[in-house]
C-alpha positions as CSV (number, residue, x, y, z in Angstrom):
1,X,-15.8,49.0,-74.3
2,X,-13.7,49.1,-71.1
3,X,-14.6,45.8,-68.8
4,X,-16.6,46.9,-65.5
5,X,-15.6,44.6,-62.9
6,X,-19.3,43.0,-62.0
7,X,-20.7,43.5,-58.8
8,X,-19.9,41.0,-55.7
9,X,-22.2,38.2,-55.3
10,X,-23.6,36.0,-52.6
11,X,-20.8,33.8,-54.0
12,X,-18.3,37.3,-54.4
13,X,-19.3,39.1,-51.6
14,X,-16.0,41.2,-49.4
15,X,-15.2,39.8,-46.2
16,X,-16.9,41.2,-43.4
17,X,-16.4,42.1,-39.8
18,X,-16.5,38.9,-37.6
19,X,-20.2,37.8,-36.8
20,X,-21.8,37.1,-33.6
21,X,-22.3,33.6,-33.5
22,X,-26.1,32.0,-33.1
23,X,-25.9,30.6,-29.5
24,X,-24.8,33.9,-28.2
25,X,-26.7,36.6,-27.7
26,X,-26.9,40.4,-27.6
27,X,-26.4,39.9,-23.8
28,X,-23.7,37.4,-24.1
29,X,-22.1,39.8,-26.3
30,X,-22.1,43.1,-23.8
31,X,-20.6,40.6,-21.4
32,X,-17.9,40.0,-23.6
33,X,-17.4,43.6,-23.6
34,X,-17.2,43.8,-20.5
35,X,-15.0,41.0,-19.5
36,X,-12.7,42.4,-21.9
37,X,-12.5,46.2,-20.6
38,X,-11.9,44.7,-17.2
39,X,-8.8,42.0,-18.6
40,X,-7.3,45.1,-20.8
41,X,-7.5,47.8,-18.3
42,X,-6.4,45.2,-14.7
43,X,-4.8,41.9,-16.2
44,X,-3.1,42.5,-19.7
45,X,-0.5,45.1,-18.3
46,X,0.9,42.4,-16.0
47,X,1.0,39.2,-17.8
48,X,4.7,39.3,-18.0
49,X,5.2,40.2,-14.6
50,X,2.6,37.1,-13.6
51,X,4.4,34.8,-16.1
52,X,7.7,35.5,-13.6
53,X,6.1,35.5,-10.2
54,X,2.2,33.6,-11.1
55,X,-0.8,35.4,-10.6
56,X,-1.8,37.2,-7.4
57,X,-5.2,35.9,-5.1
58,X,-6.2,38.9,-5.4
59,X,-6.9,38.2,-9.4
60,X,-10.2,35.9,-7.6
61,X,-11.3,39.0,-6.0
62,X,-11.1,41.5,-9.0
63,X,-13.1,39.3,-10.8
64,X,-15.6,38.0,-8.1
65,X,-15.9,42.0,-7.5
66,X,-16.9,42.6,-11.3
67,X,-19.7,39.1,-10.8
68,X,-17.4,36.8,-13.1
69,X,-16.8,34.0,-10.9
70,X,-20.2,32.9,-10.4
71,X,-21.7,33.9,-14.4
72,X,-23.5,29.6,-14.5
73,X,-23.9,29.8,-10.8
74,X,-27.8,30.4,-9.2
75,X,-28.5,33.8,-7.8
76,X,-29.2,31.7,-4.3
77,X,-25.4,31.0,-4.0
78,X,-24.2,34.5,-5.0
79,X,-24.4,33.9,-8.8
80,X,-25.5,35.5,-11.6
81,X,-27.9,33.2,-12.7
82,X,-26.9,33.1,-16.7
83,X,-26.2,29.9,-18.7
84,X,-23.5,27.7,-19.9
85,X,-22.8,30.5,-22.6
86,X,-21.8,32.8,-20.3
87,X,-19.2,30.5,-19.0
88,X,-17.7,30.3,-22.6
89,X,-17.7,33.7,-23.1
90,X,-15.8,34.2,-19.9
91,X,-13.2,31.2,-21.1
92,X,-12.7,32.9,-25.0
93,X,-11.9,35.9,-23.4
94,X,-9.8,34.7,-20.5
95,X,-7.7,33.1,-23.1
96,X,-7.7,35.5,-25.7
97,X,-6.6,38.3,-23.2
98,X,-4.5,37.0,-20.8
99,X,-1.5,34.5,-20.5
100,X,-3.3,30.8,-21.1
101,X,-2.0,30.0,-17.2
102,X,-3.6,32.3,-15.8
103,X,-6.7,31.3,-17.7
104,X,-6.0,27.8,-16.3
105,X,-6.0,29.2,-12.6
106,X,-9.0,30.6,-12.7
107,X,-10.5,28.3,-14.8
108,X,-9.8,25.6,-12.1
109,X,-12.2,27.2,-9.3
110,X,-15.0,27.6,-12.3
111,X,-14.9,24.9,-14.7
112,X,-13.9,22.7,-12.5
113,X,-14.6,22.5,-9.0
114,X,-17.6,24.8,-8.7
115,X,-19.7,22.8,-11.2
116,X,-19.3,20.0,-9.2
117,X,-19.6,21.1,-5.9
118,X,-23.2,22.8,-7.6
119,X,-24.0,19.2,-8.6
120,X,-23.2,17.0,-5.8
121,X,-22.5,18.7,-2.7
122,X,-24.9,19.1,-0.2
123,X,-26.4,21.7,0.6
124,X,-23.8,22.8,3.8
125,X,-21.4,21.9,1.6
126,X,-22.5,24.4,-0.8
127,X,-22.7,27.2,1.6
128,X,-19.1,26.2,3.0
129,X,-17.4,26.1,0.0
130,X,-19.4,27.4,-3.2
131,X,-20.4,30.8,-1.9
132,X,-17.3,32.0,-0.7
133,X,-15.7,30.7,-3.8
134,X,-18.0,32.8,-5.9
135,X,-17.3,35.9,-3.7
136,X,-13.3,35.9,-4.6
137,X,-12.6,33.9,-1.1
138,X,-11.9,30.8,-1.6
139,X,-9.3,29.2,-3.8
140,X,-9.7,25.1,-5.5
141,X,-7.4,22.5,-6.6
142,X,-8.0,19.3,-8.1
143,X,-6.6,16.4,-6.5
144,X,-6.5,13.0,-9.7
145,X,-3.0,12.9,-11.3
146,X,-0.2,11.0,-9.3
147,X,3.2,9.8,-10.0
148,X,2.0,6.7,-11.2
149,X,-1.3,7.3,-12.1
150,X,-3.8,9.7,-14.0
151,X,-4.9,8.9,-17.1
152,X,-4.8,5.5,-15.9
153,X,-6.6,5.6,-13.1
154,X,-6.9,2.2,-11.9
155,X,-2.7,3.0,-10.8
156,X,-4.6,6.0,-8.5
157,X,-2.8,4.4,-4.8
158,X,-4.1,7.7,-2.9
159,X,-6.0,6.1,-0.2
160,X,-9.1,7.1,2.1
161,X,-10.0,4.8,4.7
162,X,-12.3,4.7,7.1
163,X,-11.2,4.6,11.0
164,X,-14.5,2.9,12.5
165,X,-13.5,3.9,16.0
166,X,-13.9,8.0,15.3
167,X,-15.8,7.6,11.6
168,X,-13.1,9.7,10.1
169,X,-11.4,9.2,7.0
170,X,-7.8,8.8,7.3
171,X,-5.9,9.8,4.1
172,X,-2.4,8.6,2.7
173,X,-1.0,9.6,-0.9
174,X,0.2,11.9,-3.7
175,X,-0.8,14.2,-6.5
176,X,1.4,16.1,-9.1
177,X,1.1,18.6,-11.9
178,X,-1.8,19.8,-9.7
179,X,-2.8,23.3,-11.0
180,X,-3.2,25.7,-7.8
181,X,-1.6,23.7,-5.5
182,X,0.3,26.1,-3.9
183,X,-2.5,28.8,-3.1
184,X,-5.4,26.4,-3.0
185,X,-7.1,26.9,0.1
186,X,-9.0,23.5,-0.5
187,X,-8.4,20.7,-2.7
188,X,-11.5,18.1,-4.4
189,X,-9.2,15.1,-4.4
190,X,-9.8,11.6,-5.4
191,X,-9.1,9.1,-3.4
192,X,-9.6,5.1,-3.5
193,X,-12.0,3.9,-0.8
194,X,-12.4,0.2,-1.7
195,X,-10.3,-2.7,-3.5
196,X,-12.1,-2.4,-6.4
197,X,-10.3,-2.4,-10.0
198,X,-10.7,-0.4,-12.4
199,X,-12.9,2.6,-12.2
200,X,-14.7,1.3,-9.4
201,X,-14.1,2.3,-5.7
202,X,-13.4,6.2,-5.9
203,X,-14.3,8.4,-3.8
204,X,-14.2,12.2,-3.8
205,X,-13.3,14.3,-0.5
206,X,-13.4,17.9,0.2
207,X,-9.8,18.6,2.4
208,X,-8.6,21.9,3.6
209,X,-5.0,22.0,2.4
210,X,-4.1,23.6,5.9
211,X,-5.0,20.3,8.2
212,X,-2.1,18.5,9.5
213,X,-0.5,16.1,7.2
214,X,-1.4,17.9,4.1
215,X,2.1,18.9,2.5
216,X,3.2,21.0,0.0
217,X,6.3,19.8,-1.5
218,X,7.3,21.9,-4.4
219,X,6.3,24.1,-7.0
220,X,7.2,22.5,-10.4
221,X,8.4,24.1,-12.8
222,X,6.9,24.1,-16.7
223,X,7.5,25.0,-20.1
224,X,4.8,27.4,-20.2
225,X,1.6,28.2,-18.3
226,X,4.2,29.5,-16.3
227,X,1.5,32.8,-14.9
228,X,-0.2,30.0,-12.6
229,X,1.2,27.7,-10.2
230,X,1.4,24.1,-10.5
231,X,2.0,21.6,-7.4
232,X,3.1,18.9,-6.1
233,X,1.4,17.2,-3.1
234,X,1.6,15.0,-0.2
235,X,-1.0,13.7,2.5
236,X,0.3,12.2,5.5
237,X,-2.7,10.7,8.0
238,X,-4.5,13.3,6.7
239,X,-8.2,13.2,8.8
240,X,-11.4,14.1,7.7
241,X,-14.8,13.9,8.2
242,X,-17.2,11.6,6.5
243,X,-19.3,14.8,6.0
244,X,-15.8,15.6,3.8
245,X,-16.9,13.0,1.2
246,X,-19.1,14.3,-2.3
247,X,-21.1,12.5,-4.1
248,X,-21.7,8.7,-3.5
249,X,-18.8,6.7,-2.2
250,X,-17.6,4.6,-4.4
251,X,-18.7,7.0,-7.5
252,X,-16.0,9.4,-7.3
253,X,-14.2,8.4,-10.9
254,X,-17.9,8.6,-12.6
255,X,-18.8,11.6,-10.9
256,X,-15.8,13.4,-11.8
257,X,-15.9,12.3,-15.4
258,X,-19.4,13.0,-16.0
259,X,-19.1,17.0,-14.4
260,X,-15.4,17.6,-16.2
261,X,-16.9,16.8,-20.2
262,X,-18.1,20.4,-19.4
263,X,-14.5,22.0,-18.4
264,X,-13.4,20.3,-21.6
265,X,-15.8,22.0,-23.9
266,X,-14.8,25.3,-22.7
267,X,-11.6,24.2,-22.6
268,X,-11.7,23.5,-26.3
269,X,-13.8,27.5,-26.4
270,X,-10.8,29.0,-24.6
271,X,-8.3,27.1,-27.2
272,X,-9.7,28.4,-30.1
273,X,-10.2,32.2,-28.4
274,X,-6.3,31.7,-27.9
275,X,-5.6,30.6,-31.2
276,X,-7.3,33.4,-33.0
277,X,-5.4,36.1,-31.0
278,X,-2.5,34.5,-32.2
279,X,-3.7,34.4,-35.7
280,X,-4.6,38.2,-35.5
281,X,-1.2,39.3,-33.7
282,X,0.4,37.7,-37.0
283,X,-1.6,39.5,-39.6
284,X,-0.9,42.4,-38.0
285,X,3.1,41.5,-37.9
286,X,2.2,40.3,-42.0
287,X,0.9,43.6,-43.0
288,X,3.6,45.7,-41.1
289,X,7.0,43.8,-42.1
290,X,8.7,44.0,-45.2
291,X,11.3,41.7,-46.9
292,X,12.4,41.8,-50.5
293,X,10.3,45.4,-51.1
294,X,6.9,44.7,-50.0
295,X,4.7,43.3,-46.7
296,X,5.2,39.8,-46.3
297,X,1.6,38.9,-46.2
298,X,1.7,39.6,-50.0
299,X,4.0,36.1,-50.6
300,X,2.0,33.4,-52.0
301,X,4.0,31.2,-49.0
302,X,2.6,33.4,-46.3
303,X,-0.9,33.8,-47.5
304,X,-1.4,30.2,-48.1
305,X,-0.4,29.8,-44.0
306,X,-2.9,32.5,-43.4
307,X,-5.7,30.7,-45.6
308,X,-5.8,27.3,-44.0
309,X,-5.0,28.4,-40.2
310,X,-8.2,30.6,-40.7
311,X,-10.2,27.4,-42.3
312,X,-8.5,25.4,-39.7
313,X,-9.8,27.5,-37.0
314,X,-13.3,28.1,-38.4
315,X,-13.8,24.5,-38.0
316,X,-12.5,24.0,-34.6
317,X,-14.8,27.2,-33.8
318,X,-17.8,24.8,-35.8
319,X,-17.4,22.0,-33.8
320,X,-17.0,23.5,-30.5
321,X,-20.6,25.6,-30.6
322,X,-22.4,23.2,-31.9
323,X,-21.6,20.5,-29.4
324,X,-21.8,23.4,-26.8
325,X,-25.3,24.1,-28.4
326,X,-26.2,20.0,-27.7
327,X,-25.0,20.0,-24.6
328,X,-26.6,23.3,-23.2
329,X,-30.1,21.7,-24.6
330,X,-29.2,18.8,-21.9
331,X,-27.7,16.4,-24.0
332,X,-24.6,14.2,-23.1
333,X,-22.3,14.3,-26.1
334,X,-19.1,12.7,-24.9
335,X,-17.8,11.8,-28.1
336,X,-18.3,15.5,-29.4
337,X,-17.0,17.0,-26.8
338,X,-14.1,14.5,-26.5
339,X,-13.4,15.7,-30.6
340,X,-13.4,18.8,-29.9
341,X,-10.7,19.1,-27.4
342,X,-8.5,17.0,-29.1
343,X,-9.2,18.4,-32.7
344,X,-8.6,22.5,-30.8
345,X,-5.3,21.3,-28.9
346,X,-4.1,20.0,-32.1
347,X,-5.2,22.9,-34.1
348,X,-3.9,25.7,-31.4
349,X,-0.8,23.6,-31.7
350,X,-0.6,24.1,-35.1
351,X,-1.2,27.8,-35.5
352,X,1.0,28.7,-33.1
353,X,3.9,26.9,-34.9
354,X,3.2,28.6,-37.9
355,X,2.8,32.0,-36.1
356,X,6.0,31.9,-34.8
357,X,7.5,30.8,-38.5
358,X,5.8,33.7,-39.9
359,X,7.2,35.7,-37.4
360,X,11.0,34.5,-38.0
361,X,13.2,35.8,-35.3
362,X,10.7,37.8,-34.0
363,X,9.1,35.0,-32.7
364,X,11.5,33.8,-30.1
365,X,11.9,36.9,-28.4
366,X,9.9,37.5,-25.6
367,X,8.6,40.7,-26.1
368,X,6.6,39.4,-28.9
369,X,4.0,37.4,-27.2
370,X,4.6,34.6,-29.7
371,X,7.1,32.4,-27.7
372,X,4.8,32.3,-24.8
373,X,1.6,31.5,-26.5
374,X,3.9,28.4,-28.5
375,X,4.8,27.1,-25.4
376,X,1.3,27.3,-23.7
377,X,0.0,25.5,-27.1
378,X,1.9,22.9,-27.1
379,X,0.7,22.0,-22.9
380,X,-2.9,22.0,-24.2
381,X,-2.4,18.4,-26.2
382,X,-1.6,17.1,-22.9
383,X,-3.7,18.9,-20.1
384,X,-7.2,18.0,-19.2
385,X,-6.6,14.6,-21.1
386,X,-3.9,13.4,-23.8
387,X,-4.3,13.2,-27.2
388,X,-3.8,9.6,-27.2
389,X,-6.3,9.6,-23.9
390,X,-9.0,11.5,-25.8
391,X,-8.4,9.5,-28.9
392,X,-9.4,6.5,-27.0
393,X,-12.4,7.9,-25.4
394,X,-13.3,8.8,-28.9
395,X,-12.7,5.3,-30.5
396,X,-14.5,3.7,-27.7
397,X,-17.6,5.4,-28.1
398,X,-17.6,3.2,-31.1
399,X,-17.9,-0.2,-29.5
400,X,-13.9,-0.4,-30.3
């Protein structure tokens, strides 16, 4: 009798089509949709022209126009009212569209600043800064890494003090590798206040970058990321008001780590989003070039790559959703959240090295794609904290 091939299994079943995942939901997912019509149809065509010249403004005002810059934000403020899900969705598409810098820019105003600004401004505060932010108007930077500080914060020399005779806050110092700080209308920039060590005596001000003093010394240049604009700063007697000041004096190092575990998770959503384009551009390339006679996705080599980026990826994707799922329930899960950036920078790292060796040649010419993504990997195991930072955090949670 002729064998009959038995039918697939649970255990034997075809792949299928990607699933939606259980924390989003059918609205989530027509959100995606539409994020990505809009990025196709007004961002994709230009990403090599941004990567040359950065992104326009007017990117904040295409996609304040279209409700995208407010998704987390309350209706109140000019938001749309939706949950921390729809601030992931708008970060895996971001960077699975567009070039990861111009991810970054944007992802400054709402992962980072607005959050907090929602948190711990006050309520003039909020209407100053927050609203016109989520209507396209106003641009953020954040003010922590200096030449001789960052990670390490207790180095941090940027100083606020207060001048009792007009209760101002005159400010003296310097940030670097400060993402928008050339267009940045304002900048959230920590400052010490008092002669504390440590993490003790922080204090975080609100300054409009066009008061006297404030300087803008150079655009730096990078090795990727190169569609958004990073900065280098000075303040020189800046002046501000003690209205200027969020949060609690004194609690601007705990206030800013507690409100940026958040822009880390979707941080680590964007990196995998990223990752998986990549993967998917080099299938594609697999299954349309040839060597020796046949596609080169059909060599054992090349198929083994495939087979443990995709495993590698499916559990960065894992770990990401369900520490997004603990922490949207209003749970604090620092360690989680601090595992999952480093475990999706290392794992974008490493797909997009083996996406370019799959690709050969192809992958150092521009006009691939592949080069750019490699170099905008590689930044993510060093922006919004170090391997070795995160590593620490991690090991710390463990009494060590």
């Amino acid at each position: 009798m002729p064998s009959v091939a038995p039918s697939p299994t649970r255990h034997q079943r075809p792949e299928s089509p990607a699933r939606q995942h259980p924390i989003f939901t059918e609205e989530h997912e027509a959100l995606r949709q539409m994020i990505r019509a809009l990025l196709t149809k007004e961002f994709v065509p230009h990403i090599e022209e941004w990567e040359r010249t950065t992104f326009p403004d007017s990117v904040f005002e295409k996609m304040a126009g279209a409700g995208l810059l407010g998704l987390d934000m309350p209706e109140e403020y000019g938001g749309q009212g939706g949950d921390y899900y729809s601030a992931m969705v708008l970060a895996e598409e971001l960077w699975r569209s567009c070039a990861v810098g111009t991810a970054t820019g944007i992802g400054v105003n709402v992962s980072l600043v607005m959050p907090v600004l929602l948190a711990l401004g006050t309520e003039e505060q909020k209407q100053r800064y927050l609203v016109p932010a989520i209507a396209g108007k106003e641009i953020f930077c954040l003010g922590i890494t200096e030449p001789d500080g960052g990670s390490d914060v207790a180095a941090i020399r940027t100083q606020a003090v207060l001048d009792e005779a007009t209760g101002e806050y005159v400010i003296n110092g310097s940030k670097m590798f400060i993402s928008n700080g050339i267009r940045a209308h304002t900048i959230l920039l920590l400052t010490r206040t008092g002669p504390e060590d440590g993490h003790h005596g922080f204090t975080l001000f609100l300054v409009d970058m066009g008061l006297p003093g404030v300087i803008r010394e150079r655009k730096l240049d990078k090795m990727g990321m190169n569609s958004s604009d990073t900065g280098l700063l000075a303040f020189q007697d800046v002046r501000v008001p003690a209205s200027a000041a969020i949060g609690e004096i004194g609690s601007g190092f705990f206030h800013i780590m507690a409100e940026l575990q958040a822009e880390r998770l979707v941080m680590a959503a964007g990196g995998v989003a990223a990752a998986q384009a990549m993967f998917d551009k080099t299938l594609q390339y697999a299954g349309e070039r040839t060597a020796f006679g046949r596609q080169i996705g059909h060599f054992q080599a090349i198929r083994h790559k495939f087979a443990q980026m995709a495993t590698d990826l499916e559990a960065a994707r894992q770990l990401t959703y369900a520490t997004a799922r603990s922490y949207a329930a209003g749970e604090y899960p620092v360690r989680e959240i601090s595992m999952a950036k480093l475990f999706v920078s290392q794992i974008a790292w490493k797909v997009a090295d083996e996406c370019l060796q799959i690709h050969g040649g192809a992958g150092v010419m521009r006009e691939y794609g592949i080069e750019r993504a490699w170099r905008d990997a590689r930044i993510m195991r060093i922006g919004g904290g170090t391997d070795e930072i995160v590593l620490d955090l991690i090991g710390r949670t463990y009494g060590l």
